[in-house]
PyMOL Python script that loads the backbone (N, CA, C, O; Angstrom):
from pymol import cmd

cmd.read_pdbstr("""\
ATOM      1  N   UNK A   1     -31.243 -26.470  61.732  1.00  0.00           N
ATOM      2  CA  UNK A   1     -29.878 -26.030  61.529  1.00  0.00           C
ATOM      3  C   UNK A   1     -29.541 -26.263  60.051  1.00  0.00           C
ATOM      4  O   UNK A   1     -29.077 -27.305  59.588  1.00  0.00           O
ATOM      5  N   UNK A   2     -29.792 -25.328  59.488  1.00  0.00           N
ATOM      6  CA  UNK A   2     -29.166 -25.102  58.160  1.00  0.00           C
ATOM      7  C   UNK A   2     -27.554 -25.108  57.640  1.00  0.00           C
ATOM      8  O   UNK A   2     -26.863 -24.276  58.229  1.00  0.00           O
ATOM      9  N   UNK A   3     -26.929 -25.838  56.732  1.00  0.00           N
ATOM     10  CA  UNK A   3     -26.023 -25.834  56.403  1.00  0.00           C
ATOM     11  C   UNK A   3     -25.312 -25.787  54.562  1.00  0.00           C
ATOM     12  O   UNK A   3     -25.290 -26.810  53.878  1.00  0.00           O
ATOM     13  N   UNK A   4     -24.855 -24.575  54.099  1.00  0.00           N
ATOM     14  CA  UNK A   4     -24.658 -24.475  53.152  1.00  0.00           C
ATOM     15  C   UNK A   4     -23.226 -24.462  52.720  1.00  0.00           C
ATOM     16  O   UNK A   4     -22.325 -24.010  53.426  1.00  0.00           O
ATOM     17  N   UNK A   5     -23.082 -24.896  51.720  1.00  0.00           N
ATOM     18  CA  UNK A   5     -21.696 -25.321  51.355  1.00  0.00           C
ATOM     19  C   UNK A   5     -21.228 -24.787  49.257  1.00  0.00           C
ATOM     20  O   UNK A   5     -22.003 -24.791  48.301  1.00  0.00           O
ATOM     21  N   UNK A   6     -20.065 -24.501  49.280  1.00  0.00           N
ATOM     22  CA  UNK A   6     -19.863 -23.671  48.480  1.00  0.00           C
ATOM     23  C   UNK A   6     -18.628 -24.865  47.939  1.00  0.00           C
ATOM     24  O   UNK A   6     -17.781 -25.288  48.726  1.00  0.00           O
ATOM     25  N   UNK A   7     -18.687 -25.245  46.685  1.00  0.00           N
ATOM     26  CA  UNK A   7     -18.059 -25.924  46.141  1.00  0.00           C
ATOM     27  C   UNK A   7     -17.200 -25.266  44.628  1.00  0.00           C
ATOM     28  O   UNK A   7     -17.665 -24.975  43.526  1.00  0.00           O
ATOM     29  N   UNK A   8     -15.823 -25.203  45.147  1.00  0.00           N
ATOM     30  CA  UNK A   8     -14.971 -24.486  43.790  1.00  0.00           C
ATOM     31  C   UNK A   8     -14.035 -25.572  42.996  1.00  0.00           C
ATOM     32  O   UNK A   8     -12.951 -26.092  43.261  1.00  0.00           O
ATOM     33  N   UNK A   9     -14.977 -25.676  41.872  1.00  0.00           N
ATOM     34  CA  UNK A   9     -14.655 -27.015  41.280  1.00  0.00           C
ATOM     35  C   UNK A   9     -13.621 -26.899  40.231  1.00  0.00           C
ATOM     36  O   UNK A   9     -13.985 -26.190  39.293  1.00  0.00           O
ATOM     37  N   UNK A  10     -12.501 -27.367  40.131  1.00  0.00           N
ATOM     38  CA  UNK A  10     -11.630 -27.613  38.757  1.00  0.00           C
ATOM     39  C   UNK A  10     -11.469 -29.327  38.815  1.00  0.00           C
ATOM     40  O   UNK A  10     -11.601 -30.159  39.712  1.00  0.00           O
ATOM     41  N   UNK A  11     -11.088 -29.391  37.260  1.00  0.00           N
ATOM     42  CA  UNK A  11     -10.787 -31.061  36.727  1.00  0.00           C
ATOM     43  C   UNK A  11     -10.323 -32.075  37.602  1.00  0.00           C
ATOM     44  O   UNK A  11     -10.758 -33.227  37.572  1.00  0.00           O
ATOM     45  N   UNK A  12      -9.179 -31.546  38.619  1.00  0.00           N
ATOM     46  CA  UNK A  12      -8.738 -32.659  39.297  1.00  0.00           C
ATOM     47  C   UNK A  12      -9.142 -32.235  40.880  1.00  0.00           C
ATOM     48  O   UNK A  12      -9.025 -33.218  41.612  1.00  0.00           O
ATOM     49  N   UNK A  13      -9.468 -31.351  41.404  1.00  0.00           N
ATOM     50  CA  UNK A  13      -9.278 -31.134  42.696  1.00  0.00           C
ATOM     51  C   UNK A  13     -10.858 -29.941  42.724  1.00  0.00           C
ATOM     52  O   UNK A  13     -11.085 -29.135  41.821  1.00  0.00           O
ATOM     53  N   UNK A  14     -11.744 -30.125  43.960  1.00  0.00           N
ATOM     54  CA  UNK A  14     -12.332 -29.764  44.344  1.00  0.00           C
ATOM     55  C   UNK A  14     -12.954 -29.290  45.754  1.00  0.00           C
ATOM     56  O   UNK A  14     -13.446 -30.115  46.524  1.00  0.00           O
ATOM     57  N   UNK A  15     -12.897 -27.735  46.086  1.00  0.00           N
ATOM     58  CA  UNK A  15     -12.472 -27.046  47.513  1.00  0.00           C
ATOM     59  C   UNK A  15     -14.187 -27.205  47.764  1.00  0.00           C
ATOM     60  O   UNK A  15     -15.083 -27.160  46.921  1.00  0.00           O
ATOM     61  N   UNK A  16     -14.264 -27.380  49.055  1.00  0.00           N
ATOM     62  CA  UNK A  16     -15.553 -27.125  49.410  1.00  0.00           C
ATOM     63  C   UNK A  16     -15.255 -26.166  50.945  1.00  0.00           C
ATOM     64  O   UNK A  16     -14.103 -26.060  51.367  1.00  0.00           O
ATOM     65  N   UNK A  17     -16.189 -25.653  51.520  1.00  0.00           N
ATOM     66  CA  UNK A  17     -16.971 -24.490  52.166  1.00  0.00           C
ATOM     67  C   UNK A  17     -18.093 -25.122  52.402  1.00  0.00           C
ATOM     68  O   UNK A  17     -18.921 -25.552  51.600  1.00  0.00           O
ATOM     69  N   UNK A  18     -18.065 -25.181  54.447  1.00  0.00           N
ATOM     70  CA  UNK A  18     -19.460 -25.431  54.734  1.00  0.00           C
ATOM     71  C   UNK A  18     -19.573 -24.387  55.523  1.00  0.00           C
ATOM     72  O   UNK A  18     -18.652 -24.243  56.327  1.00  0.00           O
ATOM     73  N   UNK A  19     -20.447 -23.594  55.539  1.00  0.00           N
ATOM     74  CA  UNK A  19     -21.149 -22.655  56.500  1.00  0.00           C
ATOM     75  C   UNK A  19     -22.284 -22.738  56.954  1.00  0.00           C
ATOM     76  O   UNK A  19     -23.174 -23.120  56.194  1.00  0.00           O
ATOM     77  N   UNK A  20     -22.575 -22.426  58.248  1.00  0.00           N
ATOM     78  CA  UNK A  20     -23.440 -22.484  59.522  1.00  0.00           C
ATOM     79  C   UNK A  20     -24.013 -21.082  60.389  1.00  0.00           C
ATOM     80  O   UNK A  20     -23.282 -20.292  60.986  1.00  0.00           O
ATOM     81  N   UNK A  21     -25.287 -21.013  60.302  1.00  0.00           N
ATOM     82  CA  UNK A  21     -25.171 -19.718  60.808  1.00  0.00           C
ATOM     83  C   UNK A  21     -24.456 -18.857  60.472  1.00  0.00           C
ATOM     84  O   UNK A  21     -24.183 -18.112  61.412  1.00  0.00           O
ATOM     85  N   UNK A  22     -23.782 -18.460  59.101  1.00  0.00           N
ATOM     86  CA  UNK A  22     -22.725 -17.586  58.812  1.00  0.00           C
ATOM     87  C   UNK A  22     -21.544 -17.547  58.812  1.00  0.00           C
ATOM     88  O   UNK A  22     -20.766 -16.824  58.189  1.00  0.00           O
ATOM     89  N   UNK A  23     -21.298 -18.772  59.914  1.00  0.00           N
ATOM     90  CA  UNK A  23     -20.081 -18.827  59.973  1.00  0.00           C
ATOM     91  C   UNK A  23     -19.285 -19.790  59.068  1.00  0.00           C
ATOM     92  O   UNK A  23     -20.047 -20.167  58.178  1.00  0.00           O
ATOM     93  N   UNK A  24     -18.019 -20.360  58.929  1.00  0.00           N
ATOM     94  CA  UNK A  24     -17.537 -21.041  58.009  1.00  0.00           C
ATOM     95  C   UNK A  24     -17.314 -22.339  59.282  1.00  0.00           C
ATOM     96  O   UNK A  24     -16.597 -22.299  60.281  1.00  0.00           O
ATOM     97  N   UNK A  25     -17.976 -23.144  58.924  1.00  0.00           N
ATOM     98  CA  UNK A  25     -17.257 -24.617  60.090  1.00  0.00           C
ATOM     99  C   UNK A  25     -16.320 -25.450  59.447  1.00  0.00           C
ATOM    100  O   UNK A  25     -15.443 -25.921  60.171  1.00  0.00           O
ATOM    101  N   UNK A  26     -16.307 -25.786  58.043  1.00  0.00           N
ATOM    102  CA  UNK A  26     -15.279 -26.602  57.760  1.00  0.00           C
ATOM    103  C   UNK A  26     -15.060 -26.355  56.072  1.00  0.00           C
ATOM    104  O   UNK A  26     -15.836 -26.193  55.130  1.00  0.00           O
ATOM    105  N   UNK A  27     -14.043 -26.397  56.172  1.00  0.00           N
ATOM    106  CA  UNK A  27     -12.979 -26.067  54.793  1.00  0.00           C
ATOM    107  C   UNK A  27     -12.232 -26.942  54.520  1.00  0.00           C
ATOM    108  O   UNK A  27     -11.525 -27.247  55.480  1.00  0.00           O
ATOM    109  N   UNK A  28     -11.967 -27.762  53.231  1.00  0.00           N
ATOM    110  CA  UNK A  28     -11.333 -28.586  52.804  1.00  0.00           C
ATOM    111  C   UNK A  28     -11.056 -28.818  51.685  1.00  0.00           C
ATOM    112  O   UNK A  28     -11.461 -27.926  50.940  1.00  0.00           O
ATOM    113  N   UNK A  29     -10.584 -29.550  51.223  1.00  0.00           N
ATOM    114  CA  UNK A  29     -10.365 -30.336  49.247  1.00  0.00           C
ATOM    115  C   UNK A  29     -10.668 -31.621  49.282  1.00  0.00           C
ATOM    116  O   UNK A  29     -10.274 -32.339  50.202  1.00  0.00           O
ATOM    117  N   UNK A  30     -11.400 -32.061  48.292  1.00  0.00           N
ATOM    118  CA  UNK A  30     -10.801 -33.654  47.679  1.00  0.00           C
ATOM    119  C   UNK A  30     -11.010 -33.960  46.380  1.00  0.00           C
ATOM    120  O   UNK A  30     -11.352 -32.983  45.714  1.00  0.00           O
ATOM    121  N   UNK A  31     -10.913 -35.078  45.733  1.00  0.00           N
ATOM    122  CA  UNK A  31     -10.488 -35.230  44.382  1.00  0.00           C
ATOM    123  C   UNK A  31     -11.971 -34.681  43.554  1.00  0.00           C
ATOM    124  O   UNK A  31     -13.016 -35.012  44.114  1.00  0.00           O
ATOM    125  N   UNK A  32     -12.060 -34.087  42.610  1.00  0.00           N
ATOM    126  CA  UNK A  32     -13.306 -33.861  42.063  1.00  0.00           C
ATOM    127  C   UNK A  32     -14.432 -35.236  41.270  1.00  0.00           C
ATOM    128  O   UNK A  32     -14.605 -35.169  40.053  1.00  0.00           O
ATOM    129  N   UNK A  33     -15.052 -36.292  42.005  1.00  0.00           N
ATOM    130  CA  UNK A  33     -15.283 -37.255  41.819  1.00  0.00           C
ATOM    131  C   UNK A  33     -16.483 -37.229  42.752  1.00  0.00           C
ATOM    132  O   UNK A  33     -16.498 -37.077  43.973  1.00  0.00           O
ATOM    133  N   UNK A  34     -17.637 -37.441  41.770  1.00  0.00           N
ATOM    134  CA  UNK A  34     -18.973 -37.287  42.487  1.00  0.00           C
ATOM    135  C   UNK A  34     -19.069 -38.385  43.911  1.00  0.00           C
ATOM    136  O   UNK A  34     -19.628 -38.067  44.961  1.00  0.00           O
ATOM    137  N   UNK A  35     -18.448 -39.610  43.680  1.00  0.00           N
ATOM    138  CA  UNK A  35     -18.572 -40.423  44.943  1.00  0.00           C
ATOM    139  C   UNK A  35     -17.871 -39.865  46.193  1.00  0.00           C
ATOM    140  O   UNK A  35     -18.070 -39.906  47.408  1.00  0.00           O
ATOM    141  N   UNK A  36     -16.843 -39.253  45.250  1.00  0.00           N
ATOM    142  CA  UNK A  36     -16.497 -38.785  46.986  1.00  0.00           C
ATOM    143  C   UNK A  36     -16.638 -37.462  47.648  1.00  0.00           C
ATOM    144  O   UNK A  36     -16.270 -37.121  48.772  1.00  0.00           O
ATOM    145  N   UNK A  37     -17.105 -36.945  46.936  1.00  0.00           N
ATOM    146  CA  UNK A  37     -17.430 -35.022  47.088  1.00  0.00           C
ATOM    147  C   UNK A  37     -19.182 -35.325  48.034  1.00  0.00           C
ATOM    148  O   UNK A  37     -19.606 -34.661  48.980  1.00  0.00           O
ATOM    149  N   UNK A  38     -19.746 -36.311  47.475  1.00  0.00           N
ATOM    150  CA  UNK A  38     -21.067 -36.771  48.418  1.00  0.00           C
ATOM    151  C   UNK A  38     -20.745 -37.469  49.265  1.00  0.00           C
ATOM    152  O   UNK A  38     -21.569 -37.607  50.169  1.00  0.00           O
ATOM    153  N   UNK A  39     -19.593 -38.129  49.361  1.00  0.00           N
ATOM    154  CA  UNK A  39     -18.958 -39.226  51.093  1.00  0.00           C
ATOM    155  C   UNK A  39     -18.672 -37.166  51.671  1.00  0.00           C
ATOM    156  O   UNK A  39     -19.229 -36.951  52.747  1.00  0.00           O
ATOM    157  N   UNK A  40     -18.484 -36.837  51.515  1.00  0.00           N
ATOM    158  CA  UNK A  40     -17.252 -35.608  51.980  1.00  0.00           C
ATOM    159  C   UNK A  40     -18.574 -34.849  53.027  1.00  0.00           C
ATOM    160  O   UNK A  40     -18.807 -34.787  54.234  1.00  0.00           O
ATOM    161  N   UNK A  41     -19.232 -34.342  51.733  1.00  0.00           N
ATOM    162  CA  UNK A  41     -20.484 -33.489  51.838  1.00  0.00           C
ATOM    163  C   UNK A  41     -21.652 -34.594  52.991  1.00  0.00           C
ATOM    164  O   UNK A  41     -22.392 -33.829  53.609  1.00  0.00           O
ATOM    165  N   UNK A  42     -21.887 -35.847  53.301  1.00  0.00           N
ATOM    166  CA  UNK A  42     -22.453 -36.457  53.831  1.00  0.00           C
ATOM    167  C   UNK A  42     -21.852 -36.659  55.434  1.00  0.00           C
ATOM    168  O   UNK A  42     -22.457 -36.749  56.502  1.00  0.00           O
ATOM    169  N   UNK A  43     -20.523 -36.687  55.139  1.00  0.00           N
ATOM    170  CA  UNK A  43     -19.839 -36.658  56.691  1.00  0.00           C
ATOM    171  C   UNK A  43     -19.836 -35.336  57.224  1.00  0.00           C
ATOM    172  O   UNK A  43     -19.849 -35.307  58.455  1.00  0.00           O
ATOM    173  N   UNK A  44     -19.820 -34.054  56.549  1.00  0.00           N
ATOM    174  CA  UNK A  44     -19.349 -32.904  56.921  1.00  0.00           C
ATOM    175  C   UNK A  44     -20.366 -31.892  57.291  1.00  0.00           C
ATOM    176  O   UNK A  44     -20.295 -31.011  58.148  1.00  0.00           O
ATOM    177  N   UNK A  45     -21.162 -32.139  56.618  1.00  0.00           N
ATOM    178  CA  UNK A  45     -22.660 -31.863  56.306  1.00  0.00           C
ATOM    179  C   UNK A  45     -23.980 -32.230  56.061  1.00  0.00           C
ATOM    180  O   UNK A  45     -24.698 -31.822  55.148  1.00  0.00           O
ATOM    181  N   UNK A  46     -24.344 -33.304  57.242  1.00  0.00           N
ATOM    182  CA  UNK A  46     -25.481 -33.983  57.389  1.00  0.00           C
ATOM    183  C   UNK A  46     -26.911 -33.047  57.323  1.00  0.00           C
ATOM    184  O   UNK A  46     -27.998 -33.598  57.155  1.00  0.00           O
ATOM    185  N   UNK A  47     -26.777 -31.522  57.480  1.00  0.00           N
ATOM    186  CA  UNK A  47     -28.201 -30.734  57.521  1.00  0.00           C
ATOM    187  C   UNK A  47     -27.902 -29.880  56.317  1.00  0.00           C
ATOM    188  O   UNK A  47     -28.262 -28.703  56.320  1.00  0.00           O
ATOM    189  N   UNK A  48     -27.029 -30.593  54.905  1.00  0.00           N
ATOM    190  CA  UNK A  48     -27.118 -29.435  53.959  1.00  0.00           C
ATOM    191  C   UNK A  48     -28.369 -28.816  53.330  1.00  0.00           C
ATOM    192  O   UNK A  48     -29.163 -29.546  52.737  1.00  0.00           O
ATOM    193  N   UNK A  49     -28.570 -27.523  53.434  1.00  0.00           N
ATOM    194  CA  UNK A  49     -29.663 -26.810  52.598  1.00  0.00           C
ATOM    195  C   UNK A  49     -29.576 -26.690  51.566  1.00  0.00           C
ATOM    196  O   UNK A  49     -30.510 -26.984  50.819  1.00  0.00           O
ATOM    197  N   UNK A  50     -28.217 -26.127  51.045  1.00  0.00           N
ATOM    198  CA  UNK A  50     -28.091 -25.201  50.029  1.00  0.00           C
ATOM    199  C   UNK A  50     -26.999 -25.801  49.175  1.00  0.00           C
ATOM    200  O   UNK A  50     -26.168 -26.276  49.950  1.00  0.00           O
ATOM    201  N   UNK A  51     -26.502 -26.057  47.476  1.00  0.00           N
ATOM    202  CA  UNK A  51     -25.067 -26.123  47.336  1.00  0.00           C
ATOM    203  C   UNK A  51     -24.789 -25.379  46.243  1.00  0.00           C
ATOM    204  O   UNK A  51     -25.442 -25.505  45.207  1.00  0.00           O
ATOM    205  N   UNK A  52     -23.742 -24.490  46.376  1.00  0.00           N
ATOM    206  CA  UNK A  52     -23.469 -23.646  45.331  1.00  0.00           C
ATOM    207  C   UNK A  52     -22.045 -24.062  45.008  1.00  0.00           C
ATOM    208  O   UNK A  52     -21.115 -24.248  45.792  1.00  0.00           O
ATOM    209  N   UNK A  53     -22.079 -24.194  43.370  1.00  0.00           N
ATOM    210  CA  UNK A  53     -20.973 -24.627  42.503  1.00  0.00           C
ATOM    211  C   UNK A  53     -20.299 -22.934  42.024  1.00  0.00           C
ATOM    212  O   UNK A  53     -21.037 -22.007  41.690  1.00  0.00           O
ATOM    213  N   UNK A  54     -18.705 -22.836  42.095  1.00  0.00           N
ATOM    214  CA  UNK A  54     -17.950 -21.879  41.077  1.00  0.00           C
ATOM    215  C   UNK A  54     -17.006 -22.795  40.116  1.00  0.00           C
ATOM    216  O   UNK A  54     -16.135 -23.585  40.478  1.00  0.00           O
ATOM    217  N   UNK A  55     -17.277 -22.584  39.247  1.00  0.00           N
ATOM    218  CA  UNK A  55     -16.707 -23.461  37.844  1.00  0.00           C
ATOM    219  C   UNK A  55     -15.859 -22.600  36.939  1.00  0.00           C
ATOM    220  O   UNK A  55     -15.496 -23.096  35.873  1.00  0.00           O
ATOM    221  N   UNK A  56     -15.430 -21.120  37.301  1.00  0.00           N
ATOM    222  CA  UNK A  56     -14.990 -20.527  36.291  1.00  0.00           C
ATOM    223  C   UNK A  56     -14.848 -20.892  35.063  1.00  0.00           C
ATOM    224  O   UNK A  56     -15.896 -21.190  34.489  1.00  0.00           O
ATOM    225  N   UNK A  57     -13.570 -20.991  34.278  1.00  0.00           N
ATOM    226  CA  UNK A  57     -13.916 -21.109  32.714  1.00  0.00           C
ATOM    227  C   UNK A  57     -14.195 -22.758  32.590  1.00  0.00           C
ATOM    228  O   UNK A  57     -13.735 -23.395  31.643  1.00  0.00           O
ATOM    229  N   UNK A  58     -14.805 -23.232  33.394  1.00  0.00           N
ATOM    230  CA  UNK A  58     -15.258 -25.287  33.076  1.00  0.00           C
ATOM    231  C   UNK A  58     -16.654 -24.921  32.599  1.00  0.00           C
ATOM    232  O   UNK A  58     -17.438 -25.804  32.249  1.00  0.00           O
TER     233      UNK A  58
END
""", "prot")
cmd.dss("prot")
cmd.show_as("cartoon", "prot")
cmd.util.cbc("prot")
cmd.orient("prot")
């Protein structure tokens, strides 16, 4: 079970996107801070495959 997650990052706040089979299972924010974007990504998404960052102009 594959799980990929799509992370849209600005300075203070960071949205993540986990999808499953295509589908979207969980959608959320938290502060953009590597300790807790990996607590986030570790509770939410224990079979991640894949992680794709959008950073526009950062």
């Amino acid at each position: 079970m594959k799980q990929y997650i799509g992370l849209d990052v600005s300075i203070k706040e960071t949205a993540i996107s986990i999808r499953q089979d295509g589908k979207r299972i969980w959608r959320g924010k938290c502060a953009s801070d590597p300790q807790l974007l990996a607590a986030v990504i570790r509770k939410r998404a224990p079979y991640a495959w894949r992680v794709v960052f959008e950073t526009g102009p950062l």
